[in-house]
PABASE-127538 format. One record per atom (N, C-alpha, C, O, CB): x negated, y, z negated; residue in one letter; atom name. Coordinates in steps of 0.001 Angstrom, whole numbers. Atoms other than C-alpha are relative to their C-alpha. Glycine has a CB too. Layout:
# residues N
R        u        v        w  res  atom
R        X        Y        Z    a    CA
...
# end
This chain:
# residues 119
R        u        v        w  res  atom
R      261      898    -1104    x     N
R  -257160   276252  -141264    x    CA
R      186    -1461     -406    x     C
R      548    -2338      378    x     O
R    -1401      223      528    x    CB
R     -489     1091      129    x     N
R  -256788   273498  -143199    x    CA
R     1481     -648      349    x     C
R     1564    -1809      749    x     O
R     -252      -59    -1017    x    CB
R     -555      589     -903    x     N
R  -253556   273123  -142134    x    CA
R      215     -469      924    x     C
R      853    -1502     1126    x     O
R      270      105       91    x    CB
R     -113      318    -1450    x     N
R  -253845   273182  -138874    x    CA
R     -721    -1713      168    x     C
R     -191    -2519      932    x     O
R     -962     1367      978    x    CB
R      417     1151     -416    x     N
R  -256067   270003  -139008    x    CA
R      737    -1088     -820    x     C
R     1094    -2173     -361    x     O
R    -1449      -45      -78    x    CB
R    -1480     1371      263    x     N
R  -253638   268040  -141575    x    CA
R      938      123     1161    x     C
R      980     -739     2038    x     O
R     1242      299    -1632    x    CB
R    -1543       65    -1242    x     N
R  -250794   268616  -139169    x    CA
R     -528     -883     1055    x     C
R       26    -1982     1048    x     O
R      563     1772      948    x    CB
R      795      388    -1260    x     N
R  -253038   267497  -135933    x    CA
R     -239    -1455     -705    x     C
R      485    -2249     -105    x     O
R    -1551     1069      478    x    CB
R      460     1078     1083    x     N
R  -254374   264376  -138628    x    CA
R     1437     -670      318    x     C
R     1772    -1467     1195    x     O
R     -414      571    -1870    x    CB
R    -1412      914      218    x     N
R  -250846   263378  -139508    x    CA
R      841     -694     1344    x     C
R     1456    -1744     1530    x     O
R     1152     1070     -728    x    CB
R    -1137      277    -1188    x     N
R  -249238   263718  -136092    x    CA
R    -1377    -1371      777    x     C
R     -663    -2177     1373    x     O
R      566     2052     1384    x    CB
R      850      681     -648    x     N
R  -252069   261484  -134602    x    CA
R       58    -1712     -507    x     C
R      242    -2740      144    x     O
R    -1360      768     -229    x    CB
R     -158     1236      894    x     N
R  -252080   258762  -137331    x    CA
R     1669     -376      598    x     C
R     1893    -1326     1348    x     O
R     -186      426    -1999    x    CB
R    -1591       -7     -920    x     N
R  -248004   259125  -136202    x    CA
R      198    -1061      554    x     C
R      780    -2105      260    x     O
R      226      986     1207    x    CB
R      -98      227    -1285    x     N
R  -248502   258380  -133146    x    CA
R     -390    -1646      343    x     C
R      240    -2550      892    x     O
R     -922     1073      690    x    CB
R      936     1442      188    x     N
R  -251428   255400  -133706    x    CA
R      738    -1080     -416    x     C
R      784    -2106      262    x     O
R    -1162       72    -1091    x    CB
R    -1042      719     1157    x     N
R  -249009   253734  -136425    x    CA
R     1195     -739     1449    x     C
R     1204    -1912     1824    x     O
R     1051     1676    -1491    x    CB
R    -1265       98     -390    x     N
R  -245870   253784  -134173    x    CA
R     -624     -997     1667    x     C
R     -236    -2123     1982    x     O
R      924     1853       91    x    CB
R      573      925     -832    x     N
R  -247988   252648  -130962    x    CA
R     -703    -2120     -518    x     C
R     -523    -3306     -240    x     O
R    -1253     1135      425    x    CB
R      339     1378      917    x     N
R  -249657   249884  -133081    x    CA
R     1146     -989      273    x     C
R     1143    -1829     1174    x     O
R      -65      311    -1785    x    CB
R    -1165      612       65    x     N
R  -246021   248565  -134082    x    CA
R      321     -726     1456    x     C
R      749    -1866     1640    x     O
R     1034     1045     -445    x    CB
R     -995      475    -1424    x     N
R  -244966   248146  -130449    x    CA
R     -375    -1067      273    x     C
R      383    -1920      735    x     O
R      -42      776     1384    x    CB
R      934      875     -498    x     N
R  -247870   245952  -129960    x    CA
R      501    -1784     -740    x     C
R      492    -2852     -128    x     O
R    -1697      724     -543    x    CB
R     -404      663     1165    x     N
R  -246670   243691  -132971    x    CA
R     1385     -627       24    x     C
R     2308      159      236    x     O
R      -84      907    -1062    x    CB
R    -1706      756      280    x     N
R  -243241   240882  -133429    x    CA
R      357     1421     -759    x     C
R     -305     2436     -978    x     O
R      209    -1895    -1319    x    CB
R     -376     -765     1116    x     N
R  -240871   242589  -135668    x    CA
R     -324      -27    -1198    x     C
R     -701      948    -1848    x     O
R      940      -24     -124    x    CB
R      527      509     1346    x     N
R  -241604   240944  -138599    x    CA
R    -1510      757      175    x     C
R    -1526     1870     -352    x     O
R      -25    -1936     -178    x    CB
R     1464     -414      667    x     N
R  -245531   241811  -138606    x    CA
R     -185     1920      203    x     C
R    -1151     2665       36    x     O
R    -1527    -1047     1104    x    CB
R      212    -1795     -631    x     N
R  -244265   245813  -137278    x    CA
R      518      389    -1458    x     C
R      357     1605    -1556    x     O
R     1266      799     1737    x    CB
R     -680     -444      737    x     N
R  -242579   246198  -140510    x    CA
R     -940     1263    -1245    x     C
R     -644     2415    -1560    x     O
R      675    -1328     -489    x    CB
R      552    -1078      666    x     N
R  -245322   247586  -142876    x    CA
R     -762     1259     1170    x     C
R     -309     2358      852    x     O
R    -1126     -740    -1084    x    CB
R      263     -632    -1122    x     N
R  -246796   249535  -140033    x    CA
R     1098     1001      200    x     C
R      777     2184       82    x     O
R     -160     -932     1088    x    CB
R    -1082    -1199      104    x     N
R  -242965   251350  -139562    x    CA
R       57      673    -1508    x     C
R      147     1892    -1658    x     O
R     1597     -630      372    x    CB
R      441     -323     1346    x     N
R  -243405   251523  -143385    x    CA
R    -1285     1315      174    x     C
R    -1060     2524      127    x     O
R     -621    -1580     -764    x    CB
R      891     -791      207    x     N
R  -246507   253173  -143276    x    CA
R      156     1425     1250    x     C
R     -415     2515     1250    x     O
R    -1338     -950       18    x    CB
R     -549    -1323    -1424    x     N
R  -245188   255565  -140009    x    CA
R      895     1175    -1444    x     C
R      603     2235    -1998    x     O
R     1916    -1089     1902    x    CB
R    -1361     -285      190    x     N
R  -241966   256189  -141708    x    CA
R    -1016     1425    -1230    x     C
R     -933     2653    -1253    x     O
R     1368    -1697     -742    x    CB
R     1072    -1014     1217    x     N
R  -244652   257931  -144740    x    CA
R     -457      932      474    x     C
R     -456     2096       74    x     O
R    -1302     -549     -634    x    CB
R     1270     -840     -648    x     N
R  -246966   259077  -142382    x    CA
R     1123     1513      992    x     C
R      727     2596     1424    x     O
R    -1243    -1498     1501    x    CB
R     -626    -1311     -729    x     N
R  -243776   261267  -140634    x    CA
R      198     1025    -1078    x     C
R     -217     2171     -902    x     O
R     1507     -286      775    x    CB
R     -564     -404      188    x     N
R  -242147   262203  -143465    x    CA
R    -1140     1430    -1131    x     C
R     -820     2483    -1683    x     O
R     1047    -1040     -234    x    CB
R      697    -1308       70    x     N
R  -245789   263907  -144485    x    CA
R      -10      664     1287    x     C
R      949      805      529    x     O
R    -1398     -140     -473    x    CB
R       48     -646     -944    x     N
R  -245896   265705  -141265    x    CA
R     1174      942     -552    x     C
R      967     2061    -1023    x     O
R       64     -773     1303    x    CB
R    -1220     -718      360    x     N
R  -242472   266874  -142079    x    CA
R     -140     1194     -924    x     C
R      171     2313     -515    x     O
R      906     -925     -612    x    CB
R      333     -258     1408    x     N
R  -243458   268110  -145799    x    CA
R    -1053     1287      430    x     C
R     -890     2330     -202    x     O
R     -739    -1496     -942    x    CB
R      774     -160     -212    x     N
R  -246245   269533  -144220    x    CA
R      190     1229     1246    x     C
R     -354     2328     1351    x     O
R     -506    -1158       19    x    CB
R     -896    -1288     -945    x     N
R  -244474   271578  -141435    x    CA
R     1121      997     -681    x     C
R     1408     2162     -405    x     O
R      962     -781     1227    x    CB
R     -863    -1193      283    x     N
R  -241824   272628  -143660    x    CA
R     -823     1197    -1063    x     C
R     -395     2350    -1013    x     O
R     1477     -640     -761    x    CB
R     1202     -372      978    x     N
R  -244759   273951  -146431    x    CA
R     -568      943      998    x     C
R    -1215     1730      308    x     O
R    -1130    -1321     -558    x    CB
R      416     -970     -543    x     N
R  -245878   276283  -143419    x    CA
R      560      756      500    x     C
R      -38     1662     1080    x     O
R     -583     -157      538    x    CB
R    -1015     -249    -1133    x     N
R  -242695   277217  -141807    x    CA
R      548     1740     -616    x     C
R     1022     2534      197    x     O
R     1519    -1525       26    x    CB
R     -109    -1691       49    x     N
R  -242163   280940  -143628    x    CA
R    -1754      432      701    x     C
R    -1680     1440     1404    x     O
R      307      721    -2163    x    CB
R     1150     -752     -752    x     N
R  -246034   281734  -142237    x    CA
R     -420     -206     1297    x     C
R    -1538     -139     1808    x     O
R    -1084     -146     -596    x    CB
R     -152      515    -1530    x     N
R  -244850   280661  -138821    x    CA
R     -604     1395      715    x     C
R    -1075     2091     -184    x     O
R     1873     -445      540    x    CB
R      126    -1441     -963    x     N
R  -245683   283951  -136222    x    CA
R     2014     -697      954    x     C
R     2536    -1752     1314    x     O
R    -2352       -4     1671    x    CB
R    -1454      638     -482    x     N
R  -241897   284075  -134838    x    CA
R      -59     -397     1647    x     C
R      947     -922     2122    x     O
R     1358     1264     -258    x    CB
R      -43      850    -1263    x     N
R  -242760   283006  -131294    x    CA
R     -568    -1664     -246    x     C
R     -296    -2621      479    x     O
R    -1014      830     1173    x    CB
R     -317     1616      334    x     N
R  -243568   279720  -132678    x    CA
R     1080     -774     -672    x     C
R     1450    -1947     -738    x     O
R     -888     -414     -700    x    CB
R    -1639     1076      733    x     N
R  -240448   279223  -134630    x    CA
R      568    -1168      479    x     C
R      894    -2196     -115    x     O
R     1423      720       83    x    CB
R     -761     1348     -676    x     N
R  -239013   277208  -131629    x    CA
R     -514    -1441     -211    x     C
R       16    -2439     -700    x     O
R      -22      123     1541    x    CB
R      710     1459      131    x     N
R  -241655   274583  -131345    x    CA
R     -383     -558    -1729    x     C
R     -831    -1675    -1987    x     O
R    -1622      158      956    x    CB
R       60      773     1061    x     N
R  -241834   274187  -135026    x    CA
R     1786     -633     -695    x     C
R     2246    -1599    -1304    x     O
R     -921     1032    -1053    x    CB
R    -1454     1112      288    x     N
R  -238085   273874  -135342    x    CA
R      517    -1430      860    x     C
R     1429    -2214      593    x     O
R     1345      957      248    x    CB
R      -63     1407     -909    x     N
R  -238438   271054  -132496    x    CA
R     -772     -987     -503    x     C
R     -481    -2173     -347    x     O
R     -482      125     1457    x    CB
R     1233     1337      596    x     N
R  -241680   269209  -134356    x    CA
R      787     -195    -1373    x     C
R      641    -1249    -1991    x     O
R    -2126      605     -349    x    CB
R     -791      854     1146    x     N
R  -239097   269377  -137455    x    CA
R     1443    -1063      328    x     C
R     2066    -1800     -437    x     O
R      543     1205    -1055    x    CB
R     -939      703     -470    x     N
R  -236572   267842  -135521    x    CA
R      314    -1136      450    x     C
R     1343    -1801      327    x     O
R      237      375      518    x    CB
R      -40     1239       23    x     N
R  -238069   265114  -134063    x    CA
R     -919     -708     -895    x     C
R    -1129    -1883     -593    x     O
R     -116     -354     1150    x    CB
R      137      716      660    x     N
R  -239827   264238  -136844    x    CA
R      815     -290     -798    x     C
R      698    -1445    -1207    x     O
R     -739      127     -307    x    CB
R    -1411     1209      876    x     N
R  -236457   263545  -139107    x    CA
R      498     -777      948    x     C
R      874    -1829      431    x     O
R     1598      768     -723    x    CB
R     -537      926     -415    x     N
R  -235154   261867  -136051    x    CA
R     -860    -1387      356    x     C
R     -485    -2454      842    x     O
R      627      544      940    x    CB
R      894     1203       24    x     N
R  -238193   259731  -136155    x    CA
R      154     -860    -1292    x     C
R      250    -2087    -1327    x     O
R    -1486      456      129    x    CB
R     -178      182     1277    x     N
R  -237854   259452  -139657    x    CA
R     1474    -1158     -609    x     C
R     1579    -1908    -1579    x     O
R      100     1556     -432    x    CB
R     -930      608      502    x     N
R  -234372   258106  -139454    x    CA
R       34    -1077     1030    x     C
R      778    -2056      972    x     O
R     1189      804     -270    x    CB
R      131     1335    -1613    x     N
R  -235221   255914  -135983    x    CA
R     -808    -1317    -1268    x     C
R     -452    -2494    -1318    x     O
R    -1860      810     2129    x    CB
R      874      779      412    x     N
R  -238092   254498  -138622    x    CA
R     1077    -1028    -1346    x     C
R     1185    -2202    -1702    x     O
R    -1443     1059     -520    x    CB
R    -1026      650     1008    x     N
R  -235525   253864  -141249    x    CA
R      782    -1102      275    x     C
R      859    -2185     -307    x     O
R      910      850     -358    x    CB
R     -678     1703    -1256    x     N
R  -233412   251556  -138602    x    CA
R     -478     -917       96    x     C
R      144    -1949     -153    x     O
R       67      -85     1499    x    CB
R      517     1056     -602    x     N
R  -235309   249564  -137630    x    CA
R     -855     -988    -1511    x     C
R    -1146    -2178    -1628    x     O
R    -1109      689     1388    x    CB
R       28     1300      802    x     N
R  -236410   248865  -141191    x    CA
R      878     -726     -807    x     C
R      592    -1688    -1519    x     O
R     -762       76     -695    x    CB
R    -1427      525      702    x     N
R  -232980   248160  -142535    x    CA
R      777     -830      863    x     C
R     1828    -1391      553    x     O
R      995     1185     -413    x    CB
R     -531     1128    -1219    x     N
R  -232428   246145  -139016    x    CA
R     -517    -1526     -597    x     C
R    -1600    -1520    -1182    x     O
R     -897      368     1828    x    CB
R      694     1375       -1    x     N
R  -233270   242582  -139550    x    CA
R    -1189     -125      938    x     C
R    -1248      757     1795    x     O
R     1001    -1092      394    x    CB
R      466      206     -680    x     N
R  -235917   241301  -137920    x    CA
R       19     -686     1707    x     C
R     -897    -1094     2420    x     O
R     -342     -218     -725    x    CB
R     -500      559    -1031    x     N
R  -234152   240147  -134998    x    CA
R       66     1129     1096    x     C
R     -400     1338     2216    x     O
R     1284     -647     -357    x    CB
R     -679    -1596     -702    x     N
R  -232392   243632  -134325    x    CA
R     -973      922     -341    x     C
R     -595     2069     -105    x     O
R     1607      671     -686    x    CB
R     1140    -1169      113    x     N
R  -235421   245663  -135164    x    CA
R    -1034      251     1486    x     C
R    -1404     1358     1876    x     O
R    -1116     -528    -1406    x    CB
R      692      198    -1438    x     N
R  -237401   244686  -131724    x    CA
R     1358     1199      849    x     C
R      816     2046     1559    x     O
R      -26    -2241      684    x    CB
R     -926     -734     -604    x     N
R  -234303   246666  -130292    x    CA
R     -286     1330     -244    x     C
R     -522     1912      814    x     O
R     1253     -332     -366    x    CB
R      427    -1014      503    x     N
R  -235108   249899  -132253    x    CA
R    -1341      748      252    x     C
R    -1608     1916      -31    x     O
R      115     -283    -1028    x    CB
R     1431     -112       11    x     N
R  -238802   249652  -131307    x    CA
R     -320      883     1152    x     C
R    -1203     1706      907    x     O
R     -721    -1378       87    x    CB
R      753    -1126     -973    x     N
R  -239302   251693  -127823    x    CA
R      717     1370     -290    x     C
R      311     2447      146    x     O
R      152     -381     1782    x    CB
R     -262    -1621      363    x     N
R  -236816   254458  -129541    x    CA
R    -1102      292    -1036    x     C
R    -1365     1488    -1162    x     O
R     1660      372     -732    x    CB
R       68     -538     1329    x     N
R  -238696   254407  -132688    x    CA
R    -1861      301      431    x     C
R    -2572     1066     -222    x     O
R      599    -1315    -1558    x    CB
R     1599     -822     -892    x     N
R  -242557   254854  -130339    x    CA
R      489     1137      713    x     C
R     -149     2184      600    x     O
R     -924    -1066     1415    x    CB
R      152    -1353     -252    x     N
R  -240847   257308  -128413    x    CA
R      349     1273     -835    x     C
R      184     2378     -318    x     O
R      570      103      982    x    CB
R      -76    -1329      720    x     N
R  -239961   259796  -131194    x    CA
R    -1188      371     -864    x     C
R    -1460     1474    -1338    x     O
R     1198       17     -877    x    CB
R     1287     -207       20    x     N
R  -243212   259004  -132205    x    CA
R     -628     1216      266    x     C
R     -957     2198     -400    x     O
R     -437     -745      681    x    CB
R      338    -1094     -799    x     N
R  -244297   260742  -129221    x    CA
R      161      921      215    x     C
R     -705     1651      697    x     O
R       12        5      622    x    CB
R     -709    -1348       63    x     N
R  -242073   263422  -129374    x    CA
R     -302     1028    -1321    x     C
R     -423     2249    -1429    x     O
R     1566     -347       17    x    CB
R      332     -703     1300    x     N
R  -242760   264132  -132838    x    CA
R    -1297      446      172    x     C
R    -1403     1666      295    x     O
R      105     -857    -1277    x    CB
R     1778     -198      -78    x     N
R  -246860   264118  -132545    x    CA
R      180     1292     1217    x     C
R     -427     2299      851    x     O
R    -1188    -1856      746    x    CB
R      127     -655    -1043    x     N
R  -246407   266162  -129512    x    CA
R      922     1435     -221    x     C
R      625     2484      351    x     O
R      385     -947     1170    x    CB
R     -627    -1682      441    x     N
R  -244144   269195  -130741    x    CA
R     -415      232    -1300    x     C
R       38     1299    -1717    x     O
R     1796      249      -39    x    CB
R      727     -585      862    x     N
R  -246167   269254  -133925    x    CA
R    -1244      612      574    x     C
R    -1768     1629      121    x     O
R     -243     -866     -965    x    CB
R     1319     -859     -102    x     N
R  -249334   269776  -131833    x    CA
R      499     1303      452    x     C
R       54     2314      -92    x     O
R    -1167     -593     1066    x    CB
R     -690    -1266    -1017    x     N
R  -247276   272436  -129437    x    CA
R       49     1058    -1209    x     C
R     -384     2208    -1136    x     O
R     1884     -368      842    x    CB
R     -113    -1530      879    x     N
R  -246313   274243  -133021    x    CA
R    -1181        2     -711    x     C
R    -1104      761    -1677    x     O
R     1337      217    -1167    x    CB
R     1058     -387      984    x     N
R  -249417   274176  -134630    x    CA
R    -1044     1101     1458    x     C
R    -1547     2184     1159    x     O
R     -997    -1873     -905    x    CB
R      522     -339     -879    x     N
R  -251069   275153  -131175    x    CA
R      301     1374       95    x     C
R     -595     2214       23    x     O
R      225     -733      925    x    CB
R    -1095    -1365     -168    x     N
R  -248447   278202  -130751    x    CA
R      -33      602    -1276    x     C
R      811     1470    -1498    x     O
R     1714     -361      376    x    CB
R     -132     -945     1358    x     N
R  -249087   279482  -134187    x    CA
R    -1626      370     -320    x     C
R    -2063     1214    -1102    x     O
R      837     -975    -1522    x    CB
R     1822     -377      188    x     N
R  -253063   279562  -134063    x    CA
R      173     1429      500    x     C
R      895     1890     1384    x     O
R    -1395    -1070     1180    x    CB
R      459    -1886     -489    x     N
R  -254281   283476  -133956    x    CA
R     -383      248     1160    x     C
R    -1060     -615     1719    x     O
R    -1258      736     -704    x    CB
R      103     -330    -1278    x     N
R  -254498   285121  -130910    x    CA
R    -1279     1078     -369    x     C
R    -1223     1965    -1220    x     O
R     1508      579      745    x    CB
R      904    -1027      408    x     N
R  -258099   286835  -130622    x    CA
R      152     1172      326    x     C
R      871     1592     1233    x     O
R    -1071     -186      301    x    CB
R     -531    -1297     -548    x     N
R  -258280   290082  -130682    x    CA
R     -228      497     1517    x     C
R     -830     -247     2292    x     O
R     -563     1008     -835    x    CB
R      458     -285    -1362    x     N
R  -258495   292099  -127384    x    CA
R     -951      700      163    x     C
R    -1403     1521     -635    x     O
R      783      495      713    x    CB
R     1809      100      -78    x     N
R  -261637   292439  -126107    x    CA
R       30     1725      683    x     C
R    -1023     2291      976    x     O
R     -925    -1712     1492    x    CB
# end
């Protein structure tokens, strides 16, 4: 079970991080995408570390929470190899894969919890 609540943990912090940023110039979003860009690429680490003790009707949603977390991963990367000029540009893709990411990690962690038995 401990997984289940790192995963839920990580994707949340995610989410917080990447919202934060939006709030923020470019310049002061930078450690903040920094600290995202970490905070996905445990989620990632962390999904692929469970992904043979998947149940196979969750496969999908965990191959979608690995999907958009590298494309978050590489949105987060943009925007920090953008200047600070061109990074504000990068910023409502790089909250919404955020969202996408946090949100198909909960779906596969959700979809892989035990089904009780029948009563």
């Amino acid at each position: 079970m401990d997984y289940w609540n790192r995963a839920i943990d990580q994707a949340k912090q995610l989410q917080q991080l990447a919202a934060e940023a939006m709030q923020k110039s470019a310049e002061q979003a930078q450690p903040l995408v920094a600290d995202a860009v970490q905070r996905a690429q445990d989620l990632h680490k962390t999904l692929v570390e469970q992904a043979p003790h998947v149940q196979a009707a969750a496969q999908e949603q965990y191959n979608a929470a690995l999907d958009h977390a590298g494309t978050f991963i590489a949105t987060g990367k943009s925007v920090l190899e953008a200047g600070t000029n061109a990074a504000q540009a990068h910023m409502a893709t790089f909250a919404d894969q955020a969202k996408k990411a946090a949100d198909a990690a909960f779906n596969a962690v959700s979809s892989n919890q035990p089904k009780p038995p029948p009563t």
